[in-house]
C-alpha positions in Angstrom: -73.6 16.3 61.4 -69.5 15.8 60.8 -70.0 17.3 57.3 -71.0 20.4 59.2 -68.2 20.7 61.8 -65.7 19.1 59.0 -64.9 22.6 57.4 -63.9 24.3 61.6 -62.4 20.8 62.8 -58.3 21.2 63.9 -56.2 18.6 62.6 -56.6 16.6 65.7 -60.7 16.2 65.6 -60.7 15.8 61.9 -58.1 12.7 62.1 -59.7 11.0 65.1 -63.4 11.4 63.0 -61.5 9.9 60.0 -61.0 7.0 62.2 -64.1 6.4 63.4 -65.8 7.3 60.2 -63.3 4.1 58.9 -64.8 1.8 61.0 -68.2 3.0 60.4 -68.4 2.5 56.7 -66.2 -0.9 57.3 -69.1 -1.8 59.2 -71.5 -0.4 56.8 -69.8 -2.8 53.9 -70.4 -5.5 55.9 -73.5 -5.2 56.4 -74.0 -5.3 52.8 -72.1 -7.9 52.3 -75.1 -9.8 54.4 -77.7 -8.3 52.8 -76.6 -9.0 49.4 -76.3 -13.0 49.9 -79.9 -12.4 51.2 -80.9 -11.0 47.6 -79.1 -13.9 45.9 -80.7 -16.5 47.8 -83.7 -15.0 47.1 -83.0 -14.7 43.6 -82.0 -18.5 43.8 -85.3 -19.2 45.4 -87.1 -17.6 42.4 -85.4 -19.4 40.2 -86.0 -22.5 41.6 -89.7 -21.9 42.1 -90.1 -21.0 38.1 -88.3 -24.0 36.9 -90.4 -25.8 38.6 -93.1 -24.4 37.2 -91.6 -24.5 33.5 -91.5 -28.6 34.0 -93.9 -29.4 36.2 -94.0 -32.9 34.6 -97.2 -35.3 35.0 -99.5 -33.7 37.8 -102.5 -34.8 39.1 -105.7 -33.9 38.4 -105.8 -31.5 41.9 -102.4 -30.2 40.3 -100.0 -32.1 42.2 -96.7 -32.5 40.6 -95.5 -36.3 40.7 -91.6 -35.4 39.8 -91.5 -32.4 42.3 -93.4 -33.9 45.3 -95.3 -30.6 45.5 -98.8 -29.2 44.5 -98.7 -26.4 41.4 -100.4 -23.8 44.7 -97.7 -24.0 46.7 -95.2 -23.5 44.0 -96.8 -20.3 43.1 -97.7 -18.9 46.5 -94.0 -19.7 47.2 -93.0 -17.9 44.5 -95.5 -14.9 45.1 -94.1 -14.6 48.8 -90.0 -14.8 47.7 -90.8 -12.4 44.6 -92.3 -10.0 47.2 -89.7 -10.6 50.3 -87.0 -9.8 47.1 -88.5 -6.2 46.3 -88.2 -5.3 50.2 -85.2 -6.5 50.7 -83.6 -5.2 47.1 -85.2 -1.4 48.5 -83.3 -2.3 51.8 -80.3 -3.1 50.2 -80.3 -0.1 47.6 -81.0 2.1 50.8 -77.6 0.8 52.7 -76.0 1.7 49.5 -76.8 4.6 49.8 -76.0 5.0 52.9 -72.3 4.2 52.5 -72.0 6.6 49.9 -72.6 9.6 52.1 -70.1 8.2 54.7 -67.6 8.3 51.9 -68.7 11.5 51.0 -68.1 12.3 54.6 -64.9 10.4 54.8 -63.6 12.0 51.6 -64.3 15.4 53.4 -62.8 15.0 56.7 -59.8 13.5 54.2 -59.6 17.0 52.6 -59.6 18.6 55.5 -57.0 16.8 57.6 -54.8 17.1 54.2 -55.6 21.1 54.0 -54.4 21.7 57.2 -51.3 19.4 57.2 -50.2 21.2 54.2 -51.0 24.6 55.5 -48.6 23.2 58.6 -45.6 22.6 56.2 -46.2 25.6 54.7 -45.7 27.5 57.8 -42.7 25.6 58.8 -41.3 26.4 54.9 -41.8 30.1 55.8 -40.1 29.6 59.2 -37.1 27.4 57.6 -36.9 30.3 54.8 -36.8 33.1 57.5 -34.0 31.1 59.1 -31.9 31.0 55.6 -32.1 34.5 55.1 -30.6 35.3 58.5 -28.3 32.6 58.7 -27.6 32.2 54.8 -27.3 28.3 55.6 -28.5 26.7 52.2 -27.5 23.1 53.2 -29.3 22.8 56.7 -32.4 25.1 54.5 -32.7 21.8 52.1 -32.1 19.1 55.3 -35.1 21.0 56.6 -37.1 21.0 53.8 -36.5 17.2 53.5 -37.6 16.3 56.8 -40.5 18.6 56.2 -41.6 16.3 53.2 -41.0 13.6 55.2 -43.2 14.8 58.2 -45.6 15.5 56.1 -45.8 12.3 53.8 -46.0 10.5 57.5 -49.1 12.1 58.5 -51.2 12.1 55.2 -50.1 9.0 53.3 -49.3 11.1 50.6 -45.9 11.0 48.3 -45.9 13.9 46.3 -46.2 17.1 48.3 -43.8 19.3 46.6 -42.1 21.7 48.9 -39.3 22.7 46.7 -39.6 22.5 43.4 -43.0 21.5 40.5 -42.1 18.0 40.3 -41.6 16.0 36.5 -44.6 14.8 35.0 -44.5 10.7 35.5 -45.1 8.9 32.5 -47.8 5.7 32.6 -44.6 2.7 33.6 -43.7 4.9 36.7 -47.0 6.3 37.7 -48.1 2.3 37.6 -45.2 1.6 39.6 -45.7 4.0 42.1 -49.3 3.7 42.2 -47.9 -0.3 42.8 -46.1 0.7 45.9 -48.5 3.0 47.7 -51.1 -0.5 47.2 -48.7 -2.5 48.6 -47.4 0.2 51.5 -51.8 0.0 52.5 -52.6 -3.2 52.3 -49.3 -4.5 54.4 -50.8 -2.5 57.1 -54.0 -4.7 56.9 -55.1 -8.3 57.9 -57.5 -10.8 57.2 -60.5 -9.9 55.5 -60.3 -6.5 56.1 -57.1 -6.6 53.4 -58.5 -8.8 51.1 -61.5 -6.2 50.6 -59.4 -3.9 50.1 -57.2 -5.9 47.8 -60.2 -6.5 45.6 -61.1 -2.9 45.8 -57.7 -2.1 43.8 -58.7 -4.6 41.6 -62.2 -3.6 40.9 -60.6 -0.1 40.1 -58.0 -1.5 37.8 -61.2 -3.4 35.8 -62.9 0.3 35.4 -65.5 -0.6 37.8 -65.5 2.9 38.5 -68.2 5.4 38.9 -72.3 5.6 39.7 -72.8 3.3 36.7 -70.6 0.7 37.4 -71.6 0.2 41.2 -73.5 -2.3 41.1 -71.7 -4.3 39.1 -68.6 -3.1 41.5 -70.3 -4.5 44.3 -71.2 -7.9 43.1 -67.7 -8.2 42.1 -66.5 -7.6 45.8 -68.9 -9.5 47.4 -68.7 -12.8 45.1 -64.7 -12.8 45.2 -64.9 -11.9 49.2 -67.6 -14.6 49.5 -65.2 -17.1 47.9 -62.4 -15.8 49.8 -63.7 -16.6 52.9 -64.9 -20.0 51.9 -61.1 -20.5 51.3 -60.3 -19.8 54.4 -62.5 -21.5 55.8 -61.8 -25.1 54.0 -57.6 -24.8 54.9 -56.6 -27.4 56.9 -56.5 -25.6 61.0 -53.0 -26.7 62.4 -52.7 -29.1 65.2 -51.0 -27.9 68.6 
């Protein structure tokens, strides 16, 4: 429904359903966060169940297994039910994948938008500021103006390079990597707790080229193991006293 509205939303409605469409796939990645530990312990579970299996060791003549203190029937009926519980929940999981890429499909949109507008803004104020030079033939408060402008409008979009003036110089790799550096630091600063080390790891799963419909699987274990180790981290620091 906001992909519909997203192309007639003012500036105001598209950032407040940025926000909110934030928190939603936030939420959203959380929720697979869970989900995926319920694959892997079900993947565990397999694994355990077919070892056991692979070396039963002596067993009774009824097909009890002396080293495993278990009966060959179990094994197998446990590993039928945990090989069928991981299909459903692997569909469940793909499914919420899914899911969070059409909010960031959304998010991406309302993101356009709220940048197409603020831009069509400045541009309006450059016409104004230009209107103002011809009359007045004030070229130094014309390029204050324009500076604030960029300002304004770097403020609002978390942008850097919004030209108003002139086609900027091509950056080479050092200073696109530093800037691209900066902007990093400038997001994650704004964020706490788990909420920045996700999306400290996201940077880093971009700079490993896990990138892409091919790689996101492989992208998403990579978040979830270094999150899930993250917060074990946490919690095993020492709490202070007082």
């Amino acid at each position: 429904e906001i992909a519909h509205k997203t192309p007639s939303m003012s500036l105001p409605e598209a950032s407040d359903n940025e926000g909110r469409t934030r928190a939603a796939l936030a939420e959203q990645n959380r929720l697979i966060d869970e989900q995926a530990s319920r694959v892997k312990s079900l993947q565990e579970k397999i694994a355990g169940y077919q070892y056991v299996l692979a070396n039963p060791g002596w067993t009774t003549g009824d097909g009890f297994m002396i080293n495993h203190l278990t009966s060959v029937k179990t094994v197998t009926e446990g590993l039928s039910q945990a090989t069928e519980q991981l299909a459903v929940e692997q569909s469940r999981l793909a499914q919420m994948q899914e899911k969070v890429q059409s909010i960031q499909d959304v998010l991406a949109g309302l993101e356009d938008r709220r940048v197409a507008l603020i831009r069509q803004q400045a541009a309006e104020q450059n016409k104004v500021y230009q209107s103002m030079l011809v009359m007045n033939g004030q070229h130094t408060e014309f390029n204050r103006l324009l500076g604030l402008g960029n300002e304004l409008l770097q403020q609002r979009q978390g942008l850097v390079n919004v030209p108003l003036r002139l086609p900027q110089a091509t950056l080479d790799d050092k200073q696109q990597s530093a800037l691209t550096k900066t902007e990093r630091e400038l997001a994650l600063s704004r964020l706490k707790g788990e909420e920045k080390e996700r999306a400290r790891l996201g940077y880093a799963a971009d700079d490993l080229g896990f990138v892409g419909d091919s790689y996101q699987e492989a992208r998403q274990r990579y978040i979830s193991n270094a999150l899930e180790a993250w917060r074990n981290n946490e919690a095993n620091k020492p709490k202070s006293r007082g």
